[in-house]
BAPA-460057 format. One record per residue (C-alpha): x, y, z. Coordinates in nm, 3 decimals, always signed. Example, Ala and Ser with C-alpha at 12.3 -4.5 7.8 and 13.67 -1.06 7.14 Angstrom:
# residues 2
{{+1.230, -0.450, +0.780}}
{{+1.367, -0.106, +0.714}}
***
This chain:
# residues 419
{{+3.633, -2.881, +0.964}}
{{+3.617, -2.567, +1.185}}
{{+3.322, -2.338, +1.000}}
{{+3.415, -1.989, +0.877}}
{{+3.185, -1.860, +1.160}}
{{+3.319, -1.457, +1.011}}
{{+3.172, -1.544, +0.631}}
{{+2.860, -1.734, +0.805}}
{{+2.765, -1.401, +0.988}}
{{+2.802, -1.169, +0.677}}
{{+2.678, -1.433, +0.466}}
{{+2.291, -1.429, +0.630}}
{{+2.240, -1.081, +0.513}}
{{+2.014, -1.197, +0.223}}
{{+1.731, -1.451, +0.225}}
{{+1.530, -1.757, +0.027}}
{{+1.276, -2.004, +0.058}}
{{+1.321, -2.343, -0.003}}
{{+1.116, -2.603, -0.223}}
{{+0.888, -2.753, -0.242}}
{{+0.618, -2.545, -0.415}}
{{+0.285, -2.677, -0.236}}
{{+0.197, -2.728, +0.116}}
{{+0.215, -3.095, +0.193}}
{{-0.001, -3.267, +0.441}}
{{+0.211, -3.333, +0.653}}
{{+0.364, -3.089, +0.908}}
{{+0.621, -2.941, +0.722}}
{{+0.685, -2.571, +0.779}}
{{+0.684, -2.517, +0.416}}
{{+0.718, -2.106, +0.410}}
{{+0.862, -1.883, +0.616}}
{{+0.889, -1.544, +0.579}}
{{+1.030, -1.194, +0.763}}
{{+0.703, -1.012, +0.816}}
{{+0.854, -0.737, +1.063}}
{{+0.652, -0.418, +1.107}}
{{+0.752, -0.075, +1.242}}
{{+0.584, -0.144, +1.578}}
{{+0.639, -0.538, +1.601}}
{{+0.957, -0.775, +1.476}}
{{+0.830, -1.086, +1.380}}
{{+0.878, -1.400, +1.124}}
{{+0.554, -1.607, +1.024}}
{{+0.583, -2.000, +0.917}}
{{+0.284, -2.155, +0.743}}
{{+0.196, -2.539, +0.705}}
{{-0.093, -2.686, +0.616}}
{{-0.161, -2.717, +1.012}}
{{-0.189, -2.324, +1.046}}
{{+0.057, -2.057, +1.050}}
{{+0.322, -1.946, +1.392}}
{{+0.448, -1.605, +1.441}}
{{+0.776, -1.625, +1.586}}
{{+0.930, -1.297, +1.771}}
{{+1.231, -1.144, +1.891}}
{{+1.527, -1.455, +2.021}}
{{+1.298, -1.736, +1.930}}
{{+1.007, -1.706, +2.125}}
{{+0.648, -1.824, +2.002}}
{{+0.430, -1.493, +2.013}}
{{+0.090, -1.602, +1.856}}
{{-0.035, -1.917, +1.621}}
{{-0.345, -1.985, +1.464}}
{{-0.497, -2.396, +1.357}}
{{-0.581, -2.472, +1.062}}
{{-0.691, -2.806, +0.863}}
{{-0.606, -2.706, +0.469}}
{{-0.905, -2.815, +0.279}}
{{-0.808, -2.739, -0.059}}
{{-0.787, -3.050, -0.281}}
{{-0.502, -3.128, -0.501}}
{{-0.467, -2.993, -0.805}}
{{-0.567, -2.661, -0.740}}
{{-0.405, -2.372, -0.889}}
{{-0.373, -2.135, -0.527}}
{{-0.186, -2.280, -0.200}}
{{-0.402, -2.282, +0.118}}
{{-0.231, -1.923, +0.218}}
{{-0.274, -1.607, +0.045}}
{{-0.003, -1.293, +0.097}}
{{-0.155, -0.973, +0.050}}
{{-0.218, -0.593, +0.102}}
{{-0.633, -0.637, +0.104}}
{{-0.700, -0.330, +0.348}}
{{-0.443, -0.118, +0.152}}
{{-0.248, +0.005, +0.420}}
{{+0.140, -0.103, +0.247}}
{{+0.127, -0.394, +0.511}}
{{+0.058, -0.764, +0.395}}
{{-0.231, -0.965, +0.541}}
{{-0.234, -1.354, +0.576}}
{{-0.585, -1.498, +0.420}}
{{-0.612, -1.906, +0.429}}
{{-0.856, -2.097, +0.286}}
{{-0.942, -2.410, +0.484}}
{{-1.162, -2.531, +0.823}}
{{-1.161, -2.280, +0.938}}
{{-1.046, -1.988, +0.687}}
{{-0.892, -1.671, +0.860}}
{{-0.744, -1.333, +0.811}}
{{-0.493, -1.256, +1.041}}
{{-0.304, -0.894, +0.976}}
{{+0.048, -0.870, +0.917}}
{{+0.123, -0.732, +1.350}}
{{-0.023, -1.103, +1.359}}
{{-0.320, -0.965, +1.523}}
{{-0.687, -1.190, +1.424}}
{{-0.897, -0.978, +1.123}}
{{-1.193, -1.191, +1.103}}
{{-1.262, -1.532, +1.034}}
{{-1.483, -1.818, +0.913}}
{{-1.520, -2.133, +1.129}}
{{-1.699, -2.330, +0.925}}
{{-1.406, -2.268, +0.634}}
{{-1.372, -2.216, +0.256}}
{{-1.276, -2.515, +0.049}}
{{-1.120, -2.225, -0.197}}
{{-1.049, -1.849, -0.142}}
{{-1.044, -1.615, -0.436}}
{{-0.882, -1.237, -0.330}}
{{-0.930, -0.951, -0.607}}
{{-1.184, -0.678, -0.716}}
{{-1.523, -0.866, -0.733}}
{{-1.767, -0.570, -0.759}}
{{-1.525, -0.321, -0.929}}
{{-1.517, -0.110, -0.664}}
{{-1.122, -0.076, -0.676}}
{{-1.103, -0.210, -0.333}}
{{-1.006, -0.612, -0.284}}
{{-1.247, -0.863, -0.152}}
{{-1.241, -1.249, -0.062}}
{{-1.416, -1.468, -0.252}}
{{-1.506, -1.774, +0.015}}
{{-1.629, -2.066, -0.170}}
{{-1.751, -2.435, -0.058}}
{{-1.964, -2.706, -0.247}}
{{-2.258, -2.510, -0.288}}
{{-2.256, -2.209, -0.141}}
{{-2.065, -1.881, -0.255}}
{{-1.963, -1.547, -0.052}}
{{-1.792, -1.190, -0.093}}
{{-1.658, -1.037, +0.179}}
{{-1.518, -0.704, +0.239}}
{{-1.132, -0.697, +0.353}}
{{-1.265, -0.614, +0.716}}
{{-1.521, -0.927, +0.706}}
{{-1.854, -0.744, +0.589}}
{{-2.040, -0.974, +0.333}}
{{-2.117, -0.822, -0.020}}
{{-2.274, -1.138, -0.203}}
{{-2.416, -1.507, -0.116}}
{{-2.537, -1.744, -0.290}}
{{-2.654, -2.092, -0.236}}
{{-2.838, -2.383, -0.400}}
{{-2.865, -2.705, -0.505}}
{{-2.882, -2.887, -0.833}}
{{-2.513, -2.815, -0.940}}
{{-2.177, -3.052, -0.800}}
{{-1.906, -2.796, -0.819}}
{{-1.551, -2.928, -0.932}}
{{-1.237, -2.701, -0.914}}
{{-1.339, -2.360, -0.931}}
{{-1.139, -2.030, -1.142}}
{{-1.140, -1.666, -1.077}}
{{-1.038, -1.401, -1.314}}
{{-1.170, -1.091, -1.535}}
{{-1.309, -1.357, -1.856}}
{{-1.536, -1.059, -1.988}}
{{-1.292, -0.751, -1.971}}
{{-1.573, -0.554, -1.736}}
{{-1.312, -0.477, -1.526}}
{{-1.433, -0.680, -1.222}}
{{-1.348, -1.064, -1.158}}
{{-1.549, -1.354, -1.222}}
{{-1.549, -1.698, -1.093}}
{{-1.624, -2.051, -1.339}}
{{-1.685, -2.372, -1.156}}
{{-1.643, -2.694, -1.313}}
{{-1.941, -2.937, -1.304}}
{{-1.952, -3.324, -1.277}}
{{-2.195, -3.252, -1.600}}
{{-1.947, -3.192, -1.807}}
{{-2.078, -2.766, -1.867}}
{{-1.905, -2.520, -1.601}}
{{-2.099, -2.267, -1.409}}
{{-2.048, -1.853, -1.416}}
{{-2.063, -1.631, -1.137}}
{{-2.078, -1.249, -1.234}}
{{-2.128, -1.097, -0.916}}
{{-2.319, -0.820, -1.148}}
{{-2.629, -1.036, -1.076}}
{{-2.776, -1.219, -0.857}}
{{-2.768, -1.604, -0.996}}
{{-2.491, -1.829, -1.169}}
{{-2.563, -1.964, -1.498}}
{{-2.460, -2.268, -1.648}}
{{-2.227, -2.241, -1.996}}
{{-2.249, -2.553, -2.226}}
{{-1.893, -2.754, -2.262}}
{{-1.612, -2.710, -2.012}}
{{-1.376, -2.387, -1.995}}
{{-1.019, -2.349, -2.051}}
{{-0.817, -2.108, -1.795}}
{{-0.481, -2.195, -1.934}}
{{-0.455, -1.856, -2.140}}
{{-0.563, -1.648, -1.792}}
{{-0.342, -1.646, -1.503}}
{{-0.652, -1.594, -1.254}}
{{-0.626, -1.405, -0.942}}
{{-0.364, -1.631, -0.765}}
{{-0.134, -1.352, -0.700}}
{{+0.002, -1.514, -0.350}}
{{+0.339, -1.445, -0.223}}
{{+0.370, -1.773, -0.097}}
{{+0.290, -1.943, -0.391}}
{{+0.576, -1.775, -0.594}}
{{+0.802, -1.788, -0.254}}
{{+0.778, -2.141, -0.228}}
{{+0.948, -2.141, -0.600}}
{{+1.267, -1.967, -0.473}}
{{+1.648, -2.003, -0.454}}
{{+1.817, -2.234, -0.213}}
{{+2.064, -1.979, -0.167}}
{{+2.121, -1.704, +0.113}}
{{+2.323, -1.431, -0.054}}
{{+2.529, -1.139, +0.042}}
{{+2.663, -0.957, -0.243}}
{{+2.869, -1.171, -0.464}}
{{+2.862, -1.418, -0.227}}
{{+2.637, -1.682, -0.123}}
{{+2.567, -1.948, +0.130}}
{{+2.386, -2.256, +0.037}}
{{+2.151, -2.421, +0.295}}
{{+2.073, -2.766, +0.256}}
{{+2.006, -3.081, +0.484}}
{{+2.243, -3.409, +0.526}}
{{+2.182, -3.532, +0.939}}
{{+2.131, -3.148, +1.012}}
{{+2.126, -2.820, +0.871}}
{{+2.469, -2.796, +0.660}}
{{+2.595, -2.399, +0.478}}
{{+2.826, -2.426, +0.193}}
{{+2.996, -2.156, +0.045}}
{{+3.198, -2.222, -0.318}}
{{+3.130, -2.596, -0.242}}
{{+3.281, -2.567, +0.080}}
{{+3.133, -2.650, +0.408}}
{{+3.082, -2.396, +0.650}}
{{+2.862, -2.511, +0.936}}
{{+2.630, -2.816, +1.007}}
{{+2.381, -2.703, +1.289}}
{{+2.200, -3.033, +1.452}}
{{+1.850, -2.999, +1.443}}
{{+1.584, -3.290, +1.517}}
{{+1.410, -3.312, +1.192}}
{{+1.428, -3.552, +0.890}}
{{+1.460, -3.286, +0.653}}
{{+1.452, -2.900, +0.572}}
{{+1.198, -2.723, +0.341}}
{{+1.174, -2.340, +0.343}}
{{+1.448, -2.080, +0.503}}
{{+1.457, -1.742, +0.572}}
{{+1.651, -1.455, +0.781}}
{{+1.578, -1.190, +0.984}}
{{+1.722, -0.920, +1.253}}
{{+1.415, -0.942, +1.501}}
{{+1.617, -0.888, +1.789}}
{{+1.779, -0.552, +1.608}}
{{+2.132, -0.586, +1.716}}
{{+2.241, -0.588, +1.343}}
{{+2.292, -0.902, +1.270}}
{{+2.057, -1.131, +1.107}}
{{+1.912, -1.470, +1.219}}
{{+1.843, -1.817, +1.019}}
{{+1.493, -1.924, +1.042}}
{{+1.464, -2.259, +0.897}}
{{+1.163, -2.460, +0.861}}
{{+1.141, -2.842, +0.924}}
{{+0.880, -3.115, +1.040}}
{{+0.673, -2.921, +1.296}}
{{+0.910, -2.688, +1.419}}
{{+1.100, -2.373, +1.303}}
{{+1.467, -2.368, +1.410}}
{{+1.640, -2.050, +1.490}}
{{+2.016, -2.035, +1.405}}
{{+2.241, -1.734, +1.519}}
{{+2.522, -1.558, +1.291}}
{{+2.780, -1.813, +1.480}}
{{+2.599, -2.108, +1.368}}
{{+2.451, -2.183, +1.700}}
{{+2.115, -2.357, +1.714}}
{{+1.926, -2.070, +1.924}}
{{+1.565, -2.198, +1.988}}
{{+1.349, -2.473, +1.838}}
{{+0.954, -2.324, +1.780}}
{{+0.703, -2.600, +1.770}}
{{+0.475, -2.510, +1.430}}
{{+0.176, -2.700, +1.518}}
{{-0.093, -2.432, +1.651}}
{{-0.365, -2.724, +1.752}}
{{-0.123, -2.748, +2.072}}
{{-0.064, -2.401, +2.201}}
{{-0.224, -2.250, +2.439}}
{{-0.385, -1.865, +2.488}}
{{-0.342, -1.588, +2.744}}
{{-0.566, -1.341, +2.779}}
{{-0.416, -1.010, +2.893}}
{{-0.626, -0.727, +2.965}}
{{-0.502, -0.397, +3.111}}
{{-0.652, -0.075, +3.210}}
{{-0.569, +0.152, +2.969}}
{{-0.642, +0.490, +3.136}}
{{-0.956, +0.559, +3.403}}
{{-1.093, +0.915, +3.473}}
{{-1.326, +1.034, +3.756}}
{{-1.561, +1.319, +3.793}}
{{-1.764, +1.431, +4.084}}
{{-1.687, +1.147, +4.322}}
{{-1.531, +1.217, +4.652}}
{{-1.206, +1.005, +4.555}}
{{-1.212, +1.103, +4.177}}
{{-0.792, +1.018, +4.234}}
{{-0.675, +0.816, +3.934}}
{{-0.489, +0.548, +4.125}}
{{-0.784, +0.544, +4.312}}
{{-1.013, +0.440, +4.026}}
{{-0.799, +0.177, +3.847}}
{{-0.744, +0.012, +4.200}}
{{-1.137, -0.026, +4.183}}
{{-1.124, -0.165, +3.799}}
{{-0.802, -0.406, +3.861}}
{{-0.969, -0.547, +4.117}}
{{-1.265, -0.710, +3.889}}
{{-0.978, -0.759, +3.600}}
{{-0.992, -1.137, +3.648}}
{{-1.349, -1.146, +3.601}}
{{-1.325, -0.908, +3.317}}
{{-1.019, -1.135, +3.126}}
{{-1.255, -1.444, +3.159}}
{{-1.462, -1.238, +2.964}}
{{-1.233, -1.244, +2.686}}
{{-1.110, -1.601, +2.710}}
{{-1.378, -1.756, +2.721}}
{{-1.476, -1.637, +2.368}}
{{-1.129, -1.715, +2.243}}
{{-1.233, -2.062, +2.366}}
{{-1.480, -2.078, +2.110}}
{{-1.317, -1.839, +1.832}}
{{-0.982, -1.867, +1.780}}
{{-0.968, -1.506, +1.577}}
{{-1.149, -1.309, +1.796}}
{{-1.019, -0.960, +1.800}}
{{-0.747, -0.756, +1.970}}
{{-0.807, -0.434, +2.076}}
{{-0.965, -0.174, +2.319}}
{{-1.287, -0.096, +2.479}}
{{-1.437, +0.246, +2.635}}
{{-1.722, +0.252, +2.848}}
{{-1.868, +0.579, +3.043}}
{{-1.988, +0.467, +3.373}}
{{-2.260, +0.689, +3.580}}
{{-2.197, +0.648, +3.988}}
{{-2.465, +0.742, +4.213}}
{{-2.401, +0.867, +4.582}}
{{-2.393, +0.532, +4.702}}
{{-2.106, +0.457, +4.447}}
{{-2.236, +0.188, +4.262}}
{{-2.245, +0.196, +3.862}}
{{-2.610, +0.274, +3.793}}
{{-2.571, +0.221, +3.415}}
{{-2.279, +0.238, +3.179}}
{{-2.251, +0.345, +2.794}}
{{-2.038, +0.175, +2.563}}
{{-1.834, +0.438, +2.362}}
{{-1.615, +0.230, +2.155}}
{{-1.510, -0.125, +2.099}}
{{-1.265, -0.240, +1.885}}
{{-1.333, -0.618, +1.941}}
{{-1.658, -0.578, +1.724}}
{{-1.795, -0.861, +2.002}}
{{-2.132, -0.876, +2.110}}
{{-2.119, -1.149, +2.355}}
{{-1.713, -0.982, +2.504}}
{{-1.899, -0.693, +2.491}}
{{-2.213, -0.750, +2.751}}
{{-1.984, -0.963, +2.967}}
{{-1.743, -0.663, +3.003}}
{{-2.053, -0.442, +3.084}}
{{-2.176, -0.702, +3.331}}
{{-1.855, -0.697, +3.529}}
{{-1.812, -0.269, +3.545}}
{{-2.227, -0.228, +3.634}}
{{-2.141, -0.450, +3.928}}
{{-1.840, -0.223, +4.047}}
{{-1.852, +0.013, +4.357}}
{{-1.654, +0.368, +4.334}}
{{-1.595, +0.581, +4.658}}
{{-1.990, +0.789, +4.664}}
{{-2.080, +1.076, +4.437}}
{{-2.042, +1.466, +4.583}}
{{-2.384, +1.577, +4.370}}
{{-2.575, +1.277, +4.354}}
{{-2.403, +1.127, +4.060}}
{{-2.069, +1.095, +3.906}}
{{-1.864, +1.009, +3.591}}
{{-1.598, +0.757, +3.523}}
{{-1.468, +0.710, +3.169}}
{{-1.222, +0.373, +3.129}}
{{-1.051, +0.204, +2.846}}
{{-0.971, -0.094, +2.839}}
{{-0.724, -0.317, +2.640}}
{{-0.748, -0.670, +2.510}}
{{-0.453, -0.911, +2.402}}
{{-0.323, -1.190, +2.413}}
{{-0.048, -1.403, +2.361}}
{{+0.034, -1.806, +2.307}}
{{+0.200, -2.095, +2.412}}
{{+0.365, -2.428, +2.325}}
***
């Protein structure tokens, strides 16, 4: 049959996510969603190896490993979807080895490498902000949405089981019960300093706790794409089949044994949607003509990183070449030195920041830096931060007219990944 490749266009308007509800262990690219900003078009796939974000006509922008360390049974997926830093923009919060927060540009928050076996996100302190609850055997912490730590705890003498967050007292702030191999179940109320143990075990069927993740209740959607009255049903038999009214549209051959979440998006803006369907380790990008446009590997733990750093913007004073181009030519030519810098701590952290760094440098009238003054950083990195200075003390500028000179420079880290 020849598909309808008109009705397949129109039909990819709308979006869904496909079963099943958890994230298996496995590889499977079990949610995908359209996480597009105003300043960057992207789609983000989670599996319990990490999440991908995927950009404009296919191409892998940025990915971040993951192990999910959450056993079964527990009420929250590994991935949390939400607005923590209220700014109307989602953030992506997983709970594993190691846990992460990764905003929704796709750009690396903060994280934890030694992991959470369970995060909790909500109003902890009853401050009216939201804070992540990172919890592991025996050891408890609160974090602020920007990584600052509110509360921690640790001790022996109790074996946590699973663990429940939710307001139990009506104070207006959440609390958290753990089971305990005992047979009681332990309270945290982060009013005070110490847990204390309840006698018996506690119910949390009547509360719905503070599992309020978008992927969670995504992963429970429609097989359907719709457009109006009309929809297009995505399934899997030897590839990627849409059916309209029980009638076969396309079948798109993909190399995967099966299909589990779907969504669309115009990340290319030319007006016409895309079909971003996710399989066994891969996302595969369909276009409006039913043409199988790129196949993204989803398995993070094989990409690899490129730092790129850039001179911002460099201005001179007093020197006898204060000339812009002049300056920058001076700073690009150490930029190699100052990009190992930055990837070498990516090495070691996969969620180090993106951002930008300004540093006054003094000159003297030989024109080498005789000290320099850090007067921002965005990267919040110690160890980025005294390599960087390293590199500009060591640079030479044309010689300063009254015995010493100024030179202000900014400059920008990012970086991008590989398959």
């Amino acid at each position: 049959m020849t598909p309808n490749r008109t009705f397949f266009a129109a039909a990819l308007v709308g979006s869904a996510l496909l079963a099943p509800t958890a994230f298996a262990a496995d590889g499977h690219v079990t949610y995908v969603a359209d996480v597009s900003t105003y300043d960057r078009p992207l789609v983000m796939a989670a599996s319990d190896r990490g999440i991908v974000f995927i950009g404009p006509n296919g191409e892998l922008f940025r990915g971040f490993h993951h192990n999910q360390t959450a056993p079964d049974g527990v009420d929250q997926t590994f991935l949390w979807v939400e607005d923590i830093d209220r700014d109307d923009e989602v953030e992506f919060i997983g709970a594993g080895s190691p846990s992460f927060v990764v905003d929704s540009n796709a750009d690396p928050m903060w994280g934890i490498a030694s992991g959470c076996t369970q995060f909790f996100v909500g109003d902890f302190i009853d401050d009216r902000n939201v804070e992540v609850l990172c919890r592991n055997e025996r050891s408890v912490e609160v974090y602020s949405f920007d990584g600052q730590m509110y509360f921690e705890w640790s001790g022996g003498g109790w074996n946590f089981g699973t663990c429940h967050a939710d307001d139990y007292d009506d104070d207006n702030q959440l609390e958290m019960y753990c089971e305990l191999t005992s047979g009681n179940h332990l309270q945290f109320d982060f009013e005070y300093a110490e847990p204390e143990e309840q006698e018996g075990p506690y119910d949390p069927t009547n509360s719905p706790g503070v599992d309020r993740s978008q992927a969670q209740a995504a992963a429970q959607g429609e097989r359907e794409l719709r457009m109006g009255s009309q929809s297009v049903t995505v399934t899997y038999s030897g590839g990627i089949v849409l059916s309209a009214g029980g009638t076969q549209i396309a079948t798109v051959s993909v190399p995967t044994s099966n299909i589990y979440s779907a969504t669309t998006a115009d990340l290319d803006g030319n007006g016409t949607p895309e079909l971003y369907v996710g399989g066994d380790d891969a996302v595969f990008v369909i276009s409006n003509t039913g043409e199988l446009i790129a196949t993204v590997p989803a398995n993070p733990s094989s990409f690899s990183r490129e730092a790129r750093v850039e001179v911002r913007s460099a201005t001179a004073n007093g020197l006898e070449n204060s000339d812009r181009d002049a300056v920058v030519g001076v700073i690009e030519g150490e930029i190699d030195r100052i990009s190992r810098c930055y990837s070498d701590r990516m090495g070691s952290d996969q969620f180090t920041r993106v951002g930008t760094m300004l540093y006054e440098l003094s000159v003297g009238e030989s024109g080498r830096v005789s000290s320099s003054q850090k007067r921002h950083s965005g990267l919040r990195n110690s160890s980025i931060e005294s390599c960087v200075e390293g590199v500009l003390e060591g640079l030479t500028f044309s010689p300063a007219t009254g015995g010493s000179g100024v030179v202000n420079v900014t400059l920008n880290f990012d970086f991008v990944d590989t398959p």
